[in-house]
Phi, psi and omega in degrees: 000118160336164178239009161272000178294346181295322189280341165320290200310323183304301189316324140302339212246345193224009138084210172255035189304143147317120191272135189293153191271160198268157190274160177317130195297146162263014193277128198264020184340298193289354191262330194268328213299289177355112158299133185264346177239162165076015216305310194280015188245185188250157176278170186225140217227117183238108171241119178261092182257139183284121171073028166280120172240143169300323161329297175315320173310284179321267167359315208265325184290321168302334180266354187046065204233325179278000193332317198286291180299344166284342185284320184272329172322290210268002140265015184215225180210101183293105162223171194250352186224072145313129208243109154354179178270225180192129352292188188255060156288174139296287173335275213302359183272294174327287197301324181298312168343287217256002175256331167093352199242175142252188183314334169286352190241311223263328173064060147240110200276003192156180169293333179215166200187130191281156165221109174279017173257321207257356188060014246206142148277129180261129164233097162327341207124024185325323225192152161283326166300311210258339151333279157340309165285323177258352156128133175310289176277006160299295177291334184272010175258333169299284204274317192252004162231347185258333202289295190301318191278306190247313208262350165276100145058018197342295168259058163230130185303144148273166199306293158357288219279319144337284165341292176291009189237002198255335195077017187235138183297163187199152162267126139219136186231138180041048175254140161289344160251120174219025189299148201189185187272319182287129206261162185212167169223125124315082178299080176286137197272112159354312194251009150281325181309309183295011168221014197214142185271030212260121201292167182308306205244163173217101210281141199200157173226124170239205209257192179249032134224152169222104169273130169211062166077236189255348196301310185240079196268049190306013190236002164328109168099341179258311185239178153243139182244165178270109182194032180285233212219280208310347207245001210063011174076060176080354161258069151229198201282321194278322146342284178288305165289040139231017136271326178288347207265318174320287181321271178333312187258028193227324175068043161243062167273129163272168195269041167185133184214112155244162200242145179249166142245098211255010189268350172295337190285328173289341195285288201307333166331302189268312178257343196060144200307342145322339170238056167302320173295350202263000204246143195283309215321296190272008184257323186274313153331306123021266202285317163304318185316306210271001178266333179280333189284314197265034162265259270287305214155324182178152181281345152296336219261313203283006207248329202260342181240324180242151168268100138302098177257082197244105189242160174267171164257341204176147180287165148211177187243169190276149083337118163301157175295139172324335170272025187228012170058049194291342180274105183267137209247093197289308192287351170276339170278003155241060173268355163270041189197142212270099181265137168318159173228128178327149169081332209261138176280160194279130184246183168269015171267335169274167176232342166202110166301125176238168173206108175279100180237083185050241246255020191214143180216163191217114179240086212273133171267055192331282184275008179035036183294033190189119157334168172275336187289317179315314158317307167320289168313326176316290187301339194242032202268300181313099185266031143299299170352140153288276184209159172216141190218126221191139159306153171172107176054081154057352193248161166267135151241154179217113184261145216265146172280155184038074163180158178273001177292117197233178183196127193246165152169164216220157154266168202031087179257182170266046204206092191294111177268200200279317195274013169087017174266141186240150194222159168247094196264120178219123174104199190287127175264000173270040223238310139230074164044027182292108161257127182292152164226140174237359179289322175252345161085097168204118198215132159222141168322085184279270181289338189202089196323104167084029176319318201260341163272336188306281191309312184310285155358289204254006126289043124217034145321331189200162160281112178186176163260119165175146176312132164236163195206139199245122175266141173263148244299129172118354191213131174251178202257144190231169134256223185248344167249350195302145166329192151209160192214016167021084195053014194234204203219170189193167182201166200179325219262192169246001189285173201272309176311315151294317180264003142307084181241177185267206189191058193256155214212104180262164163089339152197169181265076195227146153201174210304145162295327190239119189277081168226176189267354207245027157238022204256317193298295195303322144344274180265062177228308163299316207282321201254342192258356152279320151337304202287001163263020174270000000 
């Protein structure tokens, strides 16, 4: 789920007030974006659609429903298992994306998050209830200046910024994550200002163009986009591709541009990934695909001037039917224990904060009457429970739910993985599904892709006490305000059903070193800064 649902959510919450008309963009966008080097190289096009699963692809080519997608297939290079971030959020799926990194180097830990400096839960946008609770203008000052500005990472670059340090131009249109060098304003809509102490304008730096719905419109006076209150105010999908198709047939594409596409995720949401076929969603994405090849002209034409690049974000699991009891109610398995209540500040009465992101939780230990291993023990008492994993004296631990199988391990071991990362590895390894070689100091990955840096990531994501804890397929994590996805479908977790996404790659025979989403940078970082050296 996007973390923009906080401006969808304004938009709900002020109806159908008339909107004042906007004024014409001062975004001088279009004068810079044009690369002045390099005329002869491709541009290279990244479209990140949220919650594209290979299934759906497949399924959908199978049914001859796909035409677009079959074309690239079958003209590029297709792959199913890409391996996502950790938790399987949008923000850290994103930050990892444009940082090359995970959540221990880039510290965006999830959608939602404890902060012991800020005293505070950070919320991106879980949920309308819990929006509503933790405050309107708390989270959209949250989601749309701090997420970017203070809690990713100042000194690790994004792809952007790299880019500009290249002399080479960059795009994001409707991405959330976007920091970059080139300064921009964020315009906030009048009848938001009137329920919020939140300024008209808001100075931001991003790459050198930034399309963000109606907040950032550099095409105000050149086209008309879909970005009314009816539309997400300009964050959907339809959105994006006809600023990037503007960008192509105008021929001021830079030379890296990424596009999110967010409307599949809310279709799945709702129905889950068992009906993949009933979601529109992913037919009409289809159909944008095939309006962008033919702004170049033709879909030969566009293969021959750009490197196509259409990756998924995240996975999701089928969510049980409400009669099959799918929801684990994290504050009744701490009902002895003095738990935060959304919205409410933290006191010397509380002992545990939670932060919930749907099938994944950040279980913080405020008041430490107890370890964490007792905590631990507590949650997996459940036998919904997945897993549960916590630090302790250097090691990671991770104990199996409603079970006493537990697994410790370290980095620079004798035991080598796929991606050349080495662990010192004790106890059950099927706990996460690890197979050994022990003759050769070899460990690969089953259920749960890149597990063991994946997990790492997010203990050591942010500074706390605290826990992370996983539900197993069919069952998601609540607080007292939190979403629910019923028989629909959700993500979070660590399991390959989430964290599996696809990858197709038109325009060269080149590919990731690694099938992860955090070798996508250093990637197309090769594609274009080798060019920029023919």
């Amino acid at each position: 789920m996007s973390g923009l649902i906080i401006i969808v959510l304004v938009s709900a919450i002020i109806g159908c007030r008339p909107q004042q008309q906007a004024a014409k963009s001062n975004e001088q966008d279009l004068l810079y974006i044009q690369s002045t080097k390099h005329q002869a190289s491709k541009k290279v096009i990244f479209l990140l659609v949220d919650a594209l699963m290979a299934q759906a692809i497949d399924q959908g080519i199978q049914r001859q429903e796909l035409p677009t997608f079959q074309y690239l297939i079958q003209h590029g290079q297709y792959y199913k298992d890409m391996v996502s971030s950790f938790p399987t959020m949008s923000v850290t799926i994103d930050s990892s994306l444009l940082t090359g990194s995970y959540p221990n180097e880039h510290h965006v830990p999830g959608l939602t998050w404890y902060s012991t400096e800020a005293r505070k839960v950070i919320n991106y946008g879980t949920g309308p209830m819990e929006i509503f609770k933790h405050g309107i203008e708390s989270v959209m000052l949250d989601g749309l200046i701090h997420l970017n500005a203070t809690h990713l990472n100042p000194q690790l670059p994004t792809i952007y910024e790299d880019l500009a340090r290249h002399g080479l131009k960059s795009a994001s249109i409707n991405g959330l994550i976007y920091r970059g060098r080139t300064p921009h304003t964020l315009t906030i809509p009048s009848w938001v200002q009137g329920i919020t102490s939140i300024p008209k304008e808001i100075k931001v730096h991003g790459p050198d163009f930034m399309a963000l719905g109606a907040l950032s419109n550099p095409l105000q006076g050149k086209t008309s986009l879909p970005k009314s209150v009816f539309r997400k105010m300009g964050l959907n999908s339809a959105y994006s591709i006809e600023t990037l198709n503007y960008l192509i047939q105008a021929n001021t594409l830079p030379d890296f541009s990424l596009v999110y596409l967010p409307d599949i995720d809310q279709q799945i949401h709702r129905k889950g990934p068992a009906n993949m076929k009933d979601v529109k969603g992913i037919r009409d994405v289809d159909q944008q695909l095939h309006t962008m090849l033919q702004a170049f002209g033709s879909p030969e034409k566009a293969l021959s001037e750009a490197v196509i690049i259409i990756a998924g974000d995240s996975g999701m699991t089928q969510i049980l039917p409400s009669n099959e009891n799918p929801v684990i109610d994290l504050p009744a398995l701490l009902q002895n224990d003095h738990v935060l209540r959304p919205g409410k500040a933290v006191t010397a009465d509380t002992e545990i904060v939670l932060a919930v992101n749907e099938t994944m939780a950040y279980v913080y230990n405020i008041g430490q009457q107890q370890s964490l291993r007792g905590l631990a023990t507590k949650l997996s008492l459940d036998p919904r429970m997945d897993y549960i994993a916590w630090k302790e004296d250097g090691w990671i631990y991770v104990k199996q739910g409603n079970s006493d199988r537990e697994l410790r391990y370290k980095v620079k071991g004798d035991f080598s993985d796929p991606y050349q990362q080495r662990w010192s590895v004790e106890g059950d390894i099927d706990v996460l599904d690890l197979q050994v070689d022990y003759a050769n100091y070899t460990l690969h990955y089953g259920q749960y892709p890149d597990a063991l840096q994946r997990l790492q990531g997010a203990l050591l994501s942010h500074p706390g006490d605290y826990i992370v804890v996983g539900a197993k397929p069919g069952y998601e994590l609540v607080d007292r305000s939190s979403p629910t996805h019923k028989g629909g479908g959700g993500h979070g977790s660590l399991r390959h059903e989430e964290s599996l996404v696809p990858l197709i790659l038109c325009g060269t025979d080149q590919k990731p070193k690694h099938l992860r989403i955090i070798d996508l940078k250093p990637f197309i970082l090769q594609l274009l800064i080798k060019n920029e050296g023919e």
